[in-house]
N, C-alpha and C positions, 0 to 999 in steps of 0.2 A: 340271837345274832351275836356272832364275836366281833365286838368293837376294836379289838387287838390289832387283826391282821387288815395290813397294808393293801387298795383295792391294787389291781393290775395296771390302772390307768392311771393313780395317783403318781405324784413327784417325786423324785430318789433322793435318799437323803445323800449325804456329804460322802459316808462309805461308799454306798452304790456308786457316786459320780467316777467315782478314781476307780472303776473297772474298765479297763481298753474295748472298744467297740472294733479294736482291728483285730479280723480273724488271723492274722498272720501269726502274730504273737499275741499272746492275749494275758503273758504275764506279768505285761510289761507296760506301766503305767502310762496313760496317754498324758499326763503332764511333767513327765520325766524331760530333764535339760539333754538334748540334743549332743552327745557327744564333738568334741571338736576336732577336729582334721591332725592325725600326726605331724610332725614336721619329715617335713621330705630330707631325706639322706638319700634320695635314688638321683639321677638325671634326670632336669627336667622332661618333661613331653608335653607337648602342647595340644595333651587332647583335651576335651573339653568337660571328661568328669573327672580332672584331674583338679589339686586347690588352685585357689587362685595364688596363692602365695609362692607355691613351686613351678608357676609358668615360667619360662625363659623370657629375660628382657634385655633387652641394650641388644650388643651387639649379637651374643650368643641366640638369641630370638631367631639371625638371619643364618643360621648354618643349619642344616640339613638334620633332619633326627636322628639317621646314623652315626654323626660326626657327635654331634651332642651325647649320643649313647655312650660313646669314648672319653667323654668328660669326666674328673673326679666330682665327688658328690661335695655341695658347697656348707660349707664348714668351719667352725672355727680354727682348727686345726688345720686341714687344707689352706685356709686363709694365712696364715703364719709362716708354714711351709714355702707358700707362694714369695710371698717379701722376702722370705731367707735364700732363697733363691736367688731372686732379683738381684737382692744385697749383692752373692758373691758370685752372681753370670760377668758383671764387666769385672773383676778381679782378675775371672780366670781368663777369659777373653785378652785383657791386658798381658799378661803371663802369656800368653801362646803368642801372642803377636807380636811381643819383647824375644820372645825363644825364635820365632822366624827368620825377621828381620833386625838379628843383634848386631849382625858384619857393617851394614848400612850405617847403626844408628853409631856404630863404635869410631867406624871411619868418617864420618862427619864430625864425631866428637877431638876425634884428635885433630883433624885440620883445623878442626876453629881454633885450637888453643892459642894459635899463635894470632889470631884475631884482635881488634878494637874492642876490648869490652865494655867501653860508653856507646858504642853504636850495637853491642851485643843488648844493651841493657834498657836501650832504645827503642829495638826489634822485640823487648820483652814487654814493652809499655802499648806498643802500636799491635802486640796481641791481645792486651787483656779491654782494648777499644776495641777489640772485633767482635767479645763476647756484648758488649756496651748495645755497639751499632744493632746486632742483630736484636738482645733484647726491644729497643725502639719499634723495628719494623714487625718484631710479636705484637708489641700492645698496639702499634697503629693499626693492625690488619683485624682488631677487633673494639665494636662500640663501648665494653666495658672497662671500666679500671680497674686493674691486674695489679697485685700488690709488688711495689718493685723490688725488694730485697729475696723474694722466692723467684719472680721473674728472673732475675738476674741470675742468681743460682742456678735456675730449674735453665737457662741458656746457654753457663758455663756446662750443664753435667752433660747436655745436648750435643755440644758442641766434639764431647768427649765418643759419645754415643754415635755422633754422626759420622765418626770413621770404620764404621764395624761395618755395617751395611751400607751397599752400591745406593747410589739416589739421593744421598740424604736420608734414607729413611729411618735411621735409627733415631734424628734427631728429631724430624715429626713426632716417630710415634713416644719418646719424652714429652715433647710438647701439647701431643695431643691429650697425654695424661694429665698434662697439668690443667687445661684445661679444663676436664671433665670434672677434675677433682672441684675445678674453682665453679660451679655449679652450670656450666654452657651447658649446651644444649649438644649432641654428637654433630647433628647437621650444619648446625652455625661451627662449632670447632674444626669441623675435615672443611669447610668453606674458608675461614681463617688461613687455616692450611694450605689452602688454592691460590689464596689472594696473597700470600707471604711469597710463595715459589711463581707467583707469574709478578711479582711487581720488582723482583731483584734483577731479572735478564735486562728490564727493558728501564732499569733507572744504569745498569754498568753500560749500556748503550747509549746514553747521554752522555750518559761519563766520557765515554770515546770519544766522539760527535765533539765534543768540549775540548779534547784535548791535541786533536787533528785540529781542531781550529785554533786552538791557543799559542800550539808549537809547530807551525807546519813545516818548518826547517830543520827542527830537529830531531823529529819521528823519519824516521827511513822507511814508508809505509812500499814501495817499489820491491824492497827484498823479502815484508813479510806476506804480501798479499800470496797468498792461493795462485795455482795454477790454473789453467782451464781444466784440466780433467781431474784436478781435485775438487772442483767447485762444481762440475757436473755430477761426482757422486755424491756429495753433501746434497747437492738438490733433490736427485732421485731417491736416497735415504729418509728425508724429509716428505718426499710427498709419498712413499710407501708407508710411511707413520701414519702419516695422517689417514691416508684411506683406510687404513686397516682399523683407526680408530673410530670413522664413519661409520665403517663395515658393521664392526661390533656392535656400536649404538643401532643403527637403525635396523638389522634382524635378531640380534636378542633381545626379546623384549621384558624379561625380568630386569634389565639393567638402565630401561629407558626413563622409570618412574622417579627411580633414587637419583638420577641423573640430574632433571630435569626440575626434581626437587632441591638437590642440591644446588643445580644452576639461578633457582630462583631466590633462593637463603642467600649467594653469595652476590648476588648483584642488590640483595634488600642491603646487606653490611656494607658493601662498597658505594650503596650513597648513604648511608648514613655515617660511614670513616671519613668522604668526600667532606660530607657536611661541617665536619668538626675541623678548624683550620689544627687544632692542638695535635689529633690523632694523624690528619693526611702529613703535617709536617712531620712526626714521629714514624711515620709509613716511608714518604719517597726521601727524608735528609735519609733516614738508620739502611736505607737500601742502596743510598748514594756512596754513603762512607765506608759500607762493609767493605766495599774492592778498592778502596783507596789505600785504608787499613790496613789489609794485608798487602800491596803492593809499597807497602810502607816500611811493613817488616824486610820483604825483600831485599828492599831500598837500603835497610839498614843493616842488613848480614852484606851486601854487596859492598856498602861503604868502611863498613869495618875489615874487610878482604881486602881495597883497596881496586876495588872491580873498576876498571877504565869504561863508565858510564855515567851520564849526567841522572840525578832521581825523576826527571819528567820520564828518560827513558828507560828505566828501569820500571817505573809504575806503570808507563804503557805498556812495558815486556807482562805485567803479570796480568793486565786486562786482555790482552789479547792471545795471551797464551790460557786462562782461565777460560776464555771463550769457545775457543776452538776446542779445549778438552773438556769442557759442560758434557757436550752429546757423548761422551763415554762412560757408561756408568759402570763408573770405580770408586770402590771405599775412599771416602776423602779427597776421591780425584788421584787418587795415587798412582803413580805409573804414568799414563798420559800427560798427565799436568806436569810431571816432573821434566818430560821430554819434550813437552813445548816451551818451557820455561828454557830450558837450557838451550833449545833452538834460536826462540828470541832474543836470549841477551848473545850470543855468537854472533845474530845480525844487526846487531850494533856496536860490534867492534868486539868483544871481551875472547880471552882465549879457553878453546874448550872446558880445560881443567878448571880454572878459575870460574868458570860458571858453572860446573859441576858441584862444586866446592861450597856454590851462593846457593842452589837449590838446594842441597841438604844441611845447609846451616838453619834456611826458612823453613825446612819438613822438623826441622828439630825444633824452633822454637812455635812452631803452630800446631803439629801435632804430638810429640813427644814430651815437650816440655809441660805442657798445658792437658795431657791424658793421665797421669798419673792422679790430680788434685782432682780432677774432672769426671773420675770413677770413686772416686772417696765421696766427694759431695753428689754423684748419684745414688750409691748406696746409704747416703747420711738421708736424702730427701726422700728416698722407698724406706726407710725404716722412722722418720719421721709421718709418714702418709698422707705428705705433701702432692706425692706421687703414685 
């Protein structure tokens, strides 16, 4: 008997083990390390034998696979691209909107010359308190402490952003970046967002209310109120809004969830902002003072023109002319606001030109003056990635 050879049933030694028992491949050692996942350069897809590392998150998660398909692929390079971008969108944006409207911004320059330049320089003080005010009512519409020298910046570059796009929206969506950058959450940030644009209508509403009472002699509310049949289609305006907003919510139902979700984030933040005497006074004072602020600037291009109005009535001219032009969504208010503005101080005595003259000394010192620094420090905070 050969004691040599191995029985059939006996143990494999250490060679035999590291032979694959998978017929598939059978060259290929069963204790070999598992290759690992390339990195994805394609577009995400959120199928499910795709990595986990290249599924879509954030926002991109909620647009459709074909939209995403049209995505570039995420990248270092791509990433860079992007901020150089950013950098120079409000440059040029600036540039076309200076080539547009240069007739406007030239003929207001020259009528001020002959101006007050202590009450010009006044209107420049009572605008750099408006980027102040607003910051305030950022950090009060959120539970966290918000560092205030980028705060303030990232409000100034907003403010600048806020004229490009109808709505406000350019200065949200700065703001909402900043936000995400400073680690919130998307839902608590577009909540923020909600609580910021519904607590300013109805703090310059008091503001009224305060000042109908304060000066009821000297407001001439008889010539600015509304007609009947202007106040009948402001009404019907208003409740075709709303139902169509009903409408939407309650039969689309992919938009019921995010809603509903978001509706619950933003009333958790607004009693916990409630809670804090430090944030709700940073919330309804920075919402009370923005329209003072710039009915302040107004105040103060009017006084240096020599505009025949008292400043109670001039700051009521820009509350109630901002009022009536909210519902138009125009970049910065532009256009409407101009021609309410100039309606209202006419019905308090000033003559047309002369009030002509005070609206585009205040488009000059609220928007022009303050866009140029205000595209510098947005492009300083997207290449810092602050933003």
């Amino acid at each position: 008997m050969d004691l040599t050879r191995v029985p059939s049933h006996a143990t494999p030694t250490a060679d035999d083990r590291t032979v694959p028992t998978n017929s598939t491949n059978p060259t290929t050692p069963t204790n070999a390390t598992a290759p690992t996942a390339p990195p994805c350069d394609a577009p995400c897809d959120p199928s499910p034998a795709q990595p986990t590392a290249c599924r879509p998150t954030g926002i991109v998660a909620l647009l459709p696979g074909r939209v995403r398909a049209l995505l570039p692929a995420r990248s270092a390079t791509n990433g860079r691209r992007l901020r150089l971008a950013l950098t120079l969108l409000p440059l040029v944006l600036l540039g076309a909107w200076a080539a547009f409207d240069w007739r406007t911004v030239h003929g207001g320059a020259v009528r001020l010359a002959s101006a007050d330049p202590r009450w010009l320089l006044a209107g420049v003080f009572f605008t750099a308190l408006c980027s102040v005010a607003s910051a305030c009512v950022r950090q009060g519409a959120v539970p966290e402490r918000l560092p205030p020298g980028q705060l303030l910046a990232t409000q100034f570059a907003a403010g600048a952003a806020g004229h490009a796009l109808p709505g406000n929206i350019g200065a949200h969506a700065v703001v909402l970046r900043f936000l995400r950058r400073r680690g919130i959450p998307l839902a608590r940030a577009t909540s923020s967002l909600a609580l910021y644009s519904a607590v300013k209508p109805v703090a310059k509403t008091l503001v009224i209310v305060a000042f109908v009472v304060a000066f009821p002699g000297t407001l001439r509310l008889t010539e600015l109120l509304p007609k009947g049949e202007t106040l009948a289609l402001v009404g019907a305006i208003t409740g075709v809004s709303l139902a169509a907003v009903v409408t939407l919510i309650t039969t689309v139902r992919p938009l019921r969830r995010p809603l509903i979700g978001g509706l619950r984030s933003a009333l958790t933040d607004t009693r916990i902002v409630h809670s804090r005497p430090v944030r709700a006074l940073a919330l309804w004072g920075g919402a009370a003072a923005f329209p003072l602020c710039q009915g302040a600037v107004l105040a103060s291009v009017g006084s240096s023109l020599g505009l025949p109005a008292s400043w109670p009535q001039m700051l009521f001219a820009y509350l109630v002319a901002s009022t009536a032009a909210g519902a138009v969504p125009a970049p910065g208010g532009l256009g409407p606001m101009d021609a309410a503005l100039v309606f209202t101080l006419v019905a308090f005595g000033a003559p047309a030109t002369l009030a002509t003259t005070t609206v585009i000394g205040y488009r000059v010192l609220t928007v022009w003056l303050p866009l140029l620094p205000g595209t510098l420090v947005l492009s300083a905070l997207v290449r810092a990635k602050v933003l």
